[in-house]
N, C-alpha and C positions, 0 to 999 in steps of 0.2 A: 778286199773290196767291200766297199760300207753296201749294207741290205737295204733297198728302198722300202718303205710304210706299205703293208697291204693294203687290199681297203676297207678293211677293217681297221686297220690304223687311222685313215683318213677320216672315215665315218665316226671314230670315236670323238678326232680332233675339230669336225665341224660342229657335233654335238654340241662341244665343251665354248666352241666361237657361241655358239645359239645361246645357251645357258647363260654367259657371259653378258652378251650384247642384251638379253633379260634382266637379266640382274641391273644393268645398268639402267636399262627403260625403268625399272620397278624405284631403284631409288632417285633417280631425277623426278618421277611421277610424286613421290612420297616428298621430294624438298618442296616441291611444286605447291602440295596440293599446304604444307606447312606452312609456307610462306602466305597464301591466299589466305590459312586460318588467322595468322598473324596480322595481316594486312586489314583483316575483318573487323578484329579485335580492338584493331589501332584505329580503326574510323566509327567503331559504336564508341568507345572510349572518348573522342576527341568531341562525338556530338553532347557525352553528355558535359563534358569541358565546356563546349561550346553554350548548353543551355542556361550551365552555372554561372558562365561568367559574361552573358552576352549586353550587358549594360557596359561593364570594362570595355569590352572589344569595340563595341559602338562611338564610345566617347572617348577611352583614351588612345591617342596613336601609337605610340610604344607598344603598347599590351597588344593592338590591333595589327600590329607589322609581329610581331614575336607568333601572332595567330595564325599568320600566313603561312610561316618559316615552318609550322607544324603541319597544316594543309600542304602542301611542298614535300615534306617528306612521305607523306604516306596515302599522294597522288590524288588531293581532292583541291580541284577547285572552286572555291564557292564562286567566284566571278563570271564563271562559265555560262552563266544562265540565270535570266533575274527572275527564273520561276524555279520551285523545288524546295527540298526541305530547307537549305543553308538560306534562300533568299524570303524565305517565309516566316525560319525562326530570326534570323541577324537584321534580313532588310538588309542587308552588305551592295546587294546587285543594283539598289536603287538608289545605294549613297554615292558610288561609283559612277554609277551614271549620270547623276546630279551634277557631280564635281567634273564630268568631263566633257558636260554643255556649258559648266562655267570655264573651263578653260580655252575650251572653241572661241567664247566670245570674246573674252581677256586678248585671246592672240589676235581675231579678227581687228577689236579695239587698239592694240598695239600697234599692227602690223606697216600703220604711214610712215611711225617711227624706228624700226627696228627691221625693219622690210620682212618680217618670218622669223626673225631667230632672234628667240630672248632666253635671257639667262633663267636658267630653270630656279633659283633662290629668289628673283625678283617675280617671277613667274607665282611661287607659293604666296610668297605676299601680297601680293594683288588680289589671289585666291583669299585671302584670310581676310581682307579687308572688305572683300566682296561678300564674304561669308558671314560677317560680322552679327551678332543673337543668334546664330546657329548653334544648336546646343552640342553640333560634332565637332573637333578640334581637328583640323586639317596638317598630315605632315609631309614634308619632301617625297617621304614613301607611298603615302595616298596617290600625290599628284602625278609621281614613277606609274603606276600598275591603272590609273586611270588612263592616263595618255596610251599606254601599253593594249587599251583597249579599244585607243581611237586610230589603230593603224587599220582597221578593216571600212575605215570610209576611206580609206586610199587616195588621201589628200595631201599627203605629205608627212603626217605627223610623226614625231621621231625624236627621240633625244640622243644628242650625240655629246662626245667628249671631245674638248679642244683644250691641251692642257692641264689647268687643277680643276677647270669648269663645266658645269653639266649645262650644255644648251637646249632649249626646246626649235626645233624646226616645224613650220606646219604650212614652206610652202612644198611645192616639191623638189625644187632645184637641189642640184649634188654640188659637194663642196668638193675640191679636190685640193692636193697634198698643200698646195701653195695657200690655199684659203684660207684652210685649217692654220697652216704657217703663221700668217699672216695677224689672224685674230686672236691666235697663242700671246703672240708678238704683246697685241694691243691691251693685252690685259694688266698690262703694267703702268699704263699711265692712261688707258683708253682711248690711245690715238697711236698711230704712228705714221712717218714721214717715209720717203721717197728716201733721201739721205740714209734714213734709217735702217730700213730695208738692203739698200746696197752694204751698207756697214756690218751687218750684225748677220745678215744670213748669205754676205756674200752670192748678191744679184748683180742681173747686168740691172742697168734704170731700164730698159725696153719691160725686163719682164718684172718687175714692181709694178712700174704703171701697168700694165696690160690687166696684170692679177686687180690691182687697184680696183683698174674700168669695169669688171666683171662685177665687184662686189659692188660697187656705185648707181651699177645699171640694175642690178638686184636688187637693189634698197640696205640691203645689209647697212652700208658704210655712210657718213656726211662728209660732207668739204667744211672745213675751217681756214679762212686765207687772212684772218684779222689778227697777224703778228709782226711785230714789229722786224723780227728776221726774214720775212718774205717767204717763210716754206709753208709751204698746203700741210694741215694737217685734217688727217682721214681717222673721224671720230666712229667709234661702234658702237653705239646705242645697247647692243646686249649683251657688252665686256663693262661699261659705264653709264654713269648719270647723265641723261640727257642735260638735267641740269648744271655742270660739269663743262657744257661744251662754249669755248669761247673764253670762259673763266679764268685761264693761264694765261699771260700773255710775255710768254717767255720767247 
C-alpha cells in the first residue's frame, strides 16, 4: 500500500509551487521591464532619425510612408495630435490636416457627379492638382492615413475596396454584397446593362434593376439610353470618365 506525503511533504511541495510561481513573476518582470528599455531606445533613436532627415520626410512621399512603417513598429504616432514634439519638429499633424480639408472639399465638389464614391487614384489627382506650388508632394499614402483621420467627424468617410479598386466613400450609405457586385462589374467598360447582369453573375432582371434603382437613387450610377441597340446603360462615375459617358455608341 503506497504511503500518503505528510505534511511536511506537502509544505515542502507548496513551497517549491511559491518559488516557482516567483521565479516566473521575476522573469516575465525582467522581459517586461527589457522590452520597455528597448522600446525606449527605439523611439530616442527614431527622433533623432526623425530630426536628421525631417526635410526628406516632409517633401518626399516614399521616404514619408517608409517613416510611418517605422512609427508603426515601435508604437508612435505622430498623427495622433497636432501638438507635441513629432508635430512641432515634422509639422506632420498640420500637413495632414491640410490635405484632409482639401479632400472634404474635392468630395463635397464631386459629389453631384459621383453621388460620394470616387475612385481614390482620381481622388489623389485632384488633390495634386489642387495642390499645385506646394512645396509637399502628395501620395496615395498621404491621401490613405489623411482620410483615416476624417472618420472621427462620422460623416461617412471611408475607403473601401471593390475589386482591383480603392474607392473613397464620404456619404454615409452601405453598400451591400450586390453593389459591390455590381460596380466590380463596371470597372471594365464603366457601365453596365441589365442584359449584363442577368448574363455574367446569373440574376433574375427583378433583382438587377432593384440593385440598379438603389445605386441611381444614391447618385452613385447615371442613365445612358442614346444606343442605337436600345439597352440603358448605367455609367459609374467613380469606376470611369465622366467624359467617357455617351461616347460608345455600340
Amino acid at each position: 500500500m503506497r504511503r500518503r506525503p505528510g505534511i511536511g511533504g506537502l509544505q515542502t511541495a507548496a513551497n517549491a509551487r511559491d518559488q516557482y510561481r516567483l521565479l516566473g513573476e521575476n522573469v516575465a518582470k525582467i522581459r517586461t521591464d527589457l522590452m520597455k528599455e528597448q522600446l525606449a531606445t527605439f523611439r530616442s533613436q527614431l527622433e533623432d532619425f526623425a530630426r536628421k532627415h525631417k526635410n526628406d520626410i516632409r517633401k518626399n512621399p516614399a521616404f514619408r510612408s517608409q517613416f510611418h512603417e517605422m512609427c508603426a513598429k515601435v508604437g508612435v504616432d505622430p498623427l495622433a495630435s497636432n501638438k507635441g514634439f513629432w508635430a512641432e519638429l515634422l509639422g506632420i499633424g498640420d500637413f495632414y490636416y491640410e490635405i484632409g480639408v482639401q479632400i472634404v472639399e474635392i468630395c463635397l465638389a464631386t459629389r453631384a457627379q459621383n453621388g460620394g464614391l470616387i475612385n481614390l487614384q482620381e481622388l489623389c489627382s485632384l488633390l495634386r492638382q489642387k495642390r499645385k506650388g506646394s512645396r509637399e508632394a502628395v501620395s496615395e499614402d498621404d491621401c490613405l492615413r489623411a482620410i483615416s483621420k476624417l472618420k472621427v467627424l462620422g460623416s461617412g468617410f471611408e475607403v473601401i475596396s471593390v475589386g482591383k479598386k480603392k474607392l473613397v466613400r464620404s456619404v454615409p450609405t452601405e453598400l451591400n454584397k450586390d453593389h459591390n457586385e455590381i460596380i466590380e462589374l463596371a470597372q471594365g467598360q464603366g457601365f453596365v446593362t441589365v442584359d449584363e447582369l442577368e448574363r455574367r453573375l446569373s440574376w433574375t432582371s427583378g433583382r438587377a434593376i432593384d440593385a440598379l434603382e438603389t445605386l441611381l437613387k444614391e447618385g452613385f450610377a447615371m442613365i445612358d439610353d442614346g444606343h442605337r441597340d436600345g439597352k440603358r446603360r448605367y455609367w459609374f462615375p467613380c469606376v470611369s470618365s465622366i467624359s467617357s459617358l455617351g461616347g460608345n455608341d455600340t
